[in-house]
C-alpha positions in Angstrom: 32.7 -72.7 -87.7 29.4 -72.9 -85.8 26.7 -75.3 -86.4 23.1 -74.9 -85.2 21.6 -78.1 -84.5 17.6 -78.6 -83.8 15.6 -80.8 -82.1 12.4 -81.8 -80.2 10.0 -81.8 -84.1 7.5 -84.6 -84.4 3.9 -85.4 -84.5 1.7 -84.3 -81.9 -2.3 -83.9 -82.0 -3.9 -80.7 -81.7 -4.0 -79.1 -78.0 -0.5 -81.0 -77.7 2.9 -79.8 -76.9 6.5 -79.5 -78.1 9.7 -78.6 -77.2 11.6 -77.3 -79.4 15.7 -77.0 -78.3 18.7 -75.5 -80.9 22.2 -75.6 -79.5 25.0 -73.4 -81.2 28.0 -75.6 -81.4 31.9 -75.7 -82.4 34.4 -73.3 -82.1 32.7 -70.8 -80.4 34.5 -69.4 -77.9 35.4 -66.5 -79.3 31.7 -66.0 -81.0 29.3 -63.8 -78.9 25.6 -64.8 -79.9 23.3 -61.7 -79.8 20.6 -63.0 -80.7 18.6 -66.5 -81.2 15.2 -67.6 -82.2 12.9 -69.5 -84.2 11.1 -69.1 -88.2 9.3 -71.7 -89.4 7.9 -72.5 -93.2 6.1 -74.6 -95.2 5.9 -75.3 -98.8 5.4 -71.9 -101.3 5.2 -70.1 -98.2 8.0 -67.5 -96.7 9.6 -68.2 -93.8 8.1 -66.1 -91.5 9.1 -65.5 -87.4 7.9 -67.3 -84.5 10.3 -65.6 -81.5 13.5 -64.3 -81.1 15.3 -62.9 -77.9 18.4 -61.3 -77.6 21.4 -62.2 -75.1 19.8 -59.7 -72.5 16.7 -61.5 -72.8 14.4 -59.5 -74.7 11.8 -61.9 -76.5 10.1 -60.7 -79.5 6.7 -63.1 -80.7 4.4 -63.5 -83.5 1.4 -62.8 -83.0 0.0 -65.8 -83.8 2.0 -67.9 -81.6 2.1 -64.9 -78.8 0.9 -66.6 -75.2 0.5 -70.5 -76.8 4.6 -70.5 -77.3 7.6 -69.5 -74.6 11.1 -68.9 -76.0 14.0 -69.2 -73.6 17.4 -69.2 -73.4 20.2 -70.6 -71.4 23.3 -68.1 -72.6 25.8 -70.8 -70.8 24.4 -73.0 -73.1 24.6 -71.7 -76.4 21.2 -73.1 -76.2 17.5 -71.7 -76.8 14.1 -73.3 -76.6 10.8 -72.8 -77.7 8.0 -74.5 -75.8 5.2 -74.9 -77.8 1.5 -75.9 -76.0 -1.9 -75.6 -77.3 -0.6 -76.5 -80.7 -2.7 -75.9 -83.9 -2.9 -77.6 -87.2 -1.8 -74.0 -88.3 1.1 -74.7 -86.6 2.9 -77.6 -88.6 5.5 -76.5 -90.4 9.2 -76.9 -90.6 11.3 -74.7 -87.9 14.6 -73.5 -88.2 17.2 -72.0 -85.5 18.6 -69.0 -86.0 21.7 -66.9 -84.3 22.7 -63.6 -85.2 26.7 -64.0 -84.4 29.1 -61.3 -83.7 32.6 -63.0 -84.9 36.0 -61.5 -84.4 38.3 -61.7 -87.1 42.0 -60.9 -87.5 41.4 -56.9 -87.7 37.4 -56.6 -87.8 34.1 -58.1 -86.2 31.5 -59.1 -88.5 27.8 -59.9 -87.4 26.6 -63.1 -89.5 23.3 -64.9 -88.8 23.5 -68.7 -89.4 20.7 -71.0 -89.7 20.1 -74.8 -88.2 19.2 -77.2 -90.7 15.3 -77.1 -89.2 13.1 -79.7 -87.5 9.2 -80.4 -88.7 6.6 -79.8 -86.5 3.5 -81.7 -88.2 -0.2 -81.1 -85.8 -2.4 -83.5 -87.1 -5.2 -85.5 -85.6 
């Protein structure tokens, strides 16, 4: 099937910046990916949504990431990316990829969101 597979997590100090990359791989080549973006969550907490944007590039932020974090996408790709700056020790947390897929089956389509296996983001000083 389709694996999502993160990367660009580490340790960075506050004011720093990441960049986060997820890249949709496998057999998709029959798979059209409507939409891809970024949660994040910590420990007792729900994940929650840091950006999304769709295949016609429509972003969608948090507000508590809105104008500190860019999400972009490269639809050749099967690729999106979050660039993080002016990181916060709010901000540490693990992040997981999402897609919301659209696959063809032998008589139907069925829309299925699949999830990467997440990268931590830790903002410490």
């Amino acid at each position: 099937q389709v694996q999502l597979v993160e990367s660009g997590g580490g340790l960075v100090q506050p004011g720093g910046s990441l960049r986060l990359s997820c890249t949709a791989s496998g057999s998709i080549s029959s798979i059209s990916i409507d939409a891809m973006g970024w949660y994040r969550q910590t420990p007792g907490k729900q994940r929650e949504l840091v950006a999304d944007i769709t295949d016609r590039g429509s972003t969608n932020y948090a507000q508590t990431v809105k104008c500190r974090f860019t999400i972009t996408r490269d639809n050749a790709k099967n690729t999106v990316y979050l660039e993080k700056n002016s990181l916060k020790p709010e901000d540490t947390a693990m992040y997981y990829c999402k897609a919301d897929m659209r696959v063809p089956g032998r008589y139907t389509i069925t829309d299925r969101r699949s999830w990467g296996q997440g990268t931590q983001v830790t903002v410490s000083s």
